[in-house]
Residue, then its C-alpha position, 0 to 999 in steps of 0.5 A: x529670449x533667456x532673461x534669467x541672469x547667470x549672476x542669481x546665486x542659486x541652489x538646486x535643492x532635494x533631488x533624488x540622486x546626482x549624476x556627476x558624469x565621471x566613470x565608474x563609482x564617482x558617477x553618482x555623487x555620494x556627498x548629497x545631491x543639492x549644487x549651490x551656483x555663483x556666476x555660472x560655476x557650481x561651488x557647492x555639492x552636499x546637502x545644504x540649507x538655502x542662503x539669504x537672496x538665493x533663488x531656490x530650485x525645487x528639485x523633489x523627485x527629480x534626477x539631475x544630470x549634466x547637461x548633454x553634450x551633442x557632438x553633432x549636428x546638421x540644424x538646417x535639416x531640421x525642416x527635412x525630416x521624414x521626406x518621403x524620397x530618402x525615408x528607405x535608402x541608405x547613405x549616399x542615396x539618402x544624400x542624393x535625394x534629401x540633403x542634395x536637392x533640398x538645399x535649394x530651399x535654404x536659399x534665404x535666412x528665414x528657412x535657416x533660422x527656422x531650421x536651426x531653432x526647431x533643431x535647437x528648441x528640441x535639444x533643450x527639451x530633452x536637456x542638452x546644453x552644448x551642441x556642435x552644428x555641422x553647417x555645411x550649408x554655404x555656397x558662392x555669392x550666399x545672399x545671408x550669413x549663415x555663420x552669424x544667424x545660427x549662432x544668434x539663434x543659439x545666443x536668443x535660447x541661451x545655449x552653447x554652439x560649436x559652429x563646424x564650419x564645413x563645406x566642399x571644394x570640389x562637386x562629389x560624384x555619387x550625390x551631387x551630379x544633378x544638385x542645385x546651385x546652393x551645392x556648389x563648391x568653393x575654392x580652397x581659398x575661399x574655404x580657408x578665408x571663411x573659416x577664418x573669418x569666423x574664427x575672428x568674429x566669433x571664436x571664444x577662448x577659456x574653459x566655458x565658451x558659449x562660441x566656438x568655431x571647427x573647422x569642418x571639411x563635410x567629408x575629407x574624400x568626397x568634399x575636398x581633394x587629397x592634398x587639401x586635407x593637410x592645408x586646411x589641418x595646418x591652417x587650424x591648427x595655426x589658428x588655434x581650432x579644432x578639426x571635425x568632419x564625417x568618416x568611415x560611416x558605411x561599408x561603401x566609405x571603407x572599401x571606396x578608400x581601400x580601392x581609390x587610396x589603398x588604405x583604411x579611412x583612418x589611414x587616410x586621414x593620419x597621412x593628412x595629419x586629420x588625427x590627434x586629441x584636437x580631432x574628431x569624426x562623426x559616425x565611425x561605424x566600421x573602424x577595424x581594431x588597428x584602426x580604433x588603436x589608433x584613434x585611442x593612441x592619437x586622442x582622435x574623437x568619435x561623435x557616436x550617431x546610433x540612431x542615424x546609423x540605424x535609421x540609414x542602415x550603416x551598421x553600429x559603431x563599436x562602441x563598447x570596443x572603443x571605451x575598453x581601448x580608450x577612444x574619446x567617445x561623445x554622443x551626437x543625433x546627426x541631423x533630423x533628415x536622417x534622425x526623426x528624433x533628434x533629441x539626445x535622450x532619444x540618442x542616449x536610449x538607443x545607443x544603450x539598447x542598440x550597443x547590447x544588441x550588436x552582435x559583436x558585444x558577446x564576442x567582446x564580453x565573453x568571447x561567444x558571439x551574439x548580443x551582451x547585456x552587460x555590454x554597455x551600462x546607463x552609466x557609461x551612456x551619461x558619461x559619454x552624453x557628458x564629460x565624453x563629449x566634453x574631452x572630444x570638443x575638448x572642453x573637460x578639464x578644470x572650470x570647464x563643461x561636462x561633469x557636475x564638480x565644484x569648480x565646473x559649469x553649471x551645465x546640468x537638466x533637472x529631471x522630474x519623475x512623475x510620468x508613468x513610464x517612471x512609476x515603480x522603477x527601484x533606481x530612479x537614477x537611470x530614468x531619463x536613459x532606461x525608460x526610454x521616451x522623454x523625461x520632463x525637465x523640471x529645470x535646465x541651466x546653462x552657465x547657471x541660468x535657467x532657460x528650460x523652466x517646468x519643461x517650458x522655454x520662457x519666451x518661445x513662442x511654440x505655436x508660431x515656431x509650429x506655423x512657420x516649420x509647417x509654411x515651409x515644408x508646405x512651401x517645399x511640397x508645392 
């Protein structure tokens, strides 16, 4: 589907300003805003005049940033959106009634695929170039390999994934007592051989990887038995990947812990060896002080899903508290049955607007309780979407993805400016965050190559990808 080849040399050229995603001052590039690209890698940063047979991106009135980094994901849900069942339950009767049952219809590899694609396809709309899939979606005798067509799916749009490969060895039960047979568990063994496998047959080394395998028990309480845990932490570690699952998402999940473990959730992980700089979890919402030190002390990761978080009832996760302590924070939409929106400006503009809302972040600031508009800045969202999510999929570091540097990828979303939310704005910089809805791409790359062009996919056929989301869900509501 992407024909535009990373080798073009490139430059993007007259845009507005340029967001580096790094911290503090370095965040808006002071030495000019046109980047020039050779083989995936940006090589130039200033105000530059265009070289003979370089292809030229007009970036007038535009903003550039990174591109975005989601941190998680469930693709398949992408067909679940809005089921009326779940649309006002929390949690785990949310996971009763849609993901659970649901599943039933994911029992061939055209409903998988069209999942993933819309899921992917939104995305990119909204300039993201990285995302880590937890597909948990694997059961015995599966009559389609889910691994290879998700990661084909993301190859045909030119885009990174992380596959987390998750995945239960046990029946959970608070949500799986009446679940279909696309539920059913595996056995260790067969949990650890698949991981495995994939690892061999799609696993890439280096700083810039367009695949990844994690290793992604769905939840290390409920989907797997204690001593589990620690196998499947020494087995990825012996195979040089990384750990990720879901943690500490609602109050139910911290005092399920206390009672059956009698310890806090991060406890419970540490004592399974599930923590350390090659670690991270979704969700986090209720993490205590002692906890989030220790997540800063180890490296251990946070994926942070405010919108799902919000759109379930499961609170807001300290974010604030977390950067000041250190925690490596990225940003993720979870899955679109619990996230209509799962796009990452979206995300970007509710965890700015719902981190000064907390009613904690007053207490934080000024040491008065209520909310703090000064709690979190645009800034700290882009750095989060970007180099954050680089450090949690442990992808920064030098040549790597996250931040727009010479000598990094050439990950990084052209935003146009000329909707009308954007009219009389005095920094232009903070649009696609601030102004809240989605921001046009004038161009998205990933490694160099352009597959987001005038905020069209070249070669998506969109109306057909429209036909066969609808025959599907028509299919489940008969």
């Amino acid at each position: 589907m992407i024909e535009s080849p990373a080798s073009v040399p490139t430059l993007v050229r007259g845009a507005l300003q340029l967001w580096t995603g790094q911290r503090g001052a370095a965040m808006r590039s002071a030495a000019g805003t046109d980047l020039r690209i050779r083989d995936g890698v940006i090589t130039a940063i200033g105000t530059l005049a265009p070289e003979d047979g370089e292809r030229v991106i007009d970036a007038t009135g535009c903003v550039i940033y990174p591109g975005w980094i989601n941190t998680h994901h469930h693709l398949f849900q992408s067909l679940l959106k809005g089921v009326p069942a779940g649309i006002a339950l929390p949690l785990t009767g949310w996971l009763a009634a849609v993901p659970v049952p649901y599943r039933r219809y994911f029992d061939h590899e055209h409903a998988l695929r069209v999942a993933a694609r819309i899921g992917l396809v939104e995305l990119m709309l909204s300039g993201c170039t990285t995302v880590a899939d937890h597909q948990y979606h694997f059961y015995p005798d599966m009559p389609y390999d889910a691994s290879a067509a998700v990661f084909d799916e993301a190859a045909q749009l030119g885009l990174r994934l992380l596959l987390c490969r998750g995945g239960q060895t046990m029946t959970r039960p608070f949500t799986d007592t009446q679940a279909p047979p696309q539920v059913a568990p595996v056995t260790l063994e067969q949990f650890l051989a698949s991981v495995e496998h994939d690892v061999q047959r799609f696993h890439q080394p280096g700083p810039r990887p367009m695949r990844r395998v994690v290793s992604a028990i769905t939840t290390p309480n409920w989907s797997c038995r204690p001593e589990e845990l620690l196998l499947m932490a020494r087995e990825a570690r012996r195979l040089g990947i990384r750990l990720h699952s879901h943690l500490s998402e609602t109050h139910d999940y911290v005092r399920w812990a206390r009672e059956v473990h009698g310890c806090t959730p991060m406890q419970f992980v540490q004592a399974h060896e599930w923590v350390g700089p090659d670690v991270w979890f979704a969700h986090m919402v209720h993490l205590d002080d002692d906890e989030i030190a220790l997540c800063a002390s180890t490296g251990t990761g946070v994926a942070h899903c405010p919108q799902s978080n919000a759109r379930l009832g499961s609170g807001i996760a300290r974010v604030a508290r977390m950067l000041i302590a250190g925690v490596p924070v990225g940003l993720a939409v979870d899955g679109a049955a619990s996230n209509e929106a799962a796009d990452m400006l979206s995300e970007a503009h509710a965890c700015w607007l719902l981190q000064r809302a907390d009613p904690r972040a007053g207490v934080l600031s000024a040491g008065q309780p209520g909310g703090h508009a000064g709690a979190i800045s645009v800034e700290d969202v882009v750095h989060i979407g970007s180099a954050g999510g680089a450090r949690v999929l442990g992808l920064d570091g030098a040549g790597g993805i996250g931040t727009l540097a010479v000598g990094q990828a050439a990950d990084l979303a052209v935003y146009a400016l000329d909707e009308p939310r954007h009219f009389g704005l005095h920094d232009p910089g903070i649009a696609p965050v601030a102004s809240g809805g989605r921001t046009r791409l004038r161009a998205l790359l990933v490694g160099g190559r352009a597959v987001v062009e005038h905020d069209t996919i070249p070669g998506l056929d969109l109306d057909a990808l429209r036909r066969d989301a609808q025959a599907l869900v028509d299919m489940m509501l008969q």
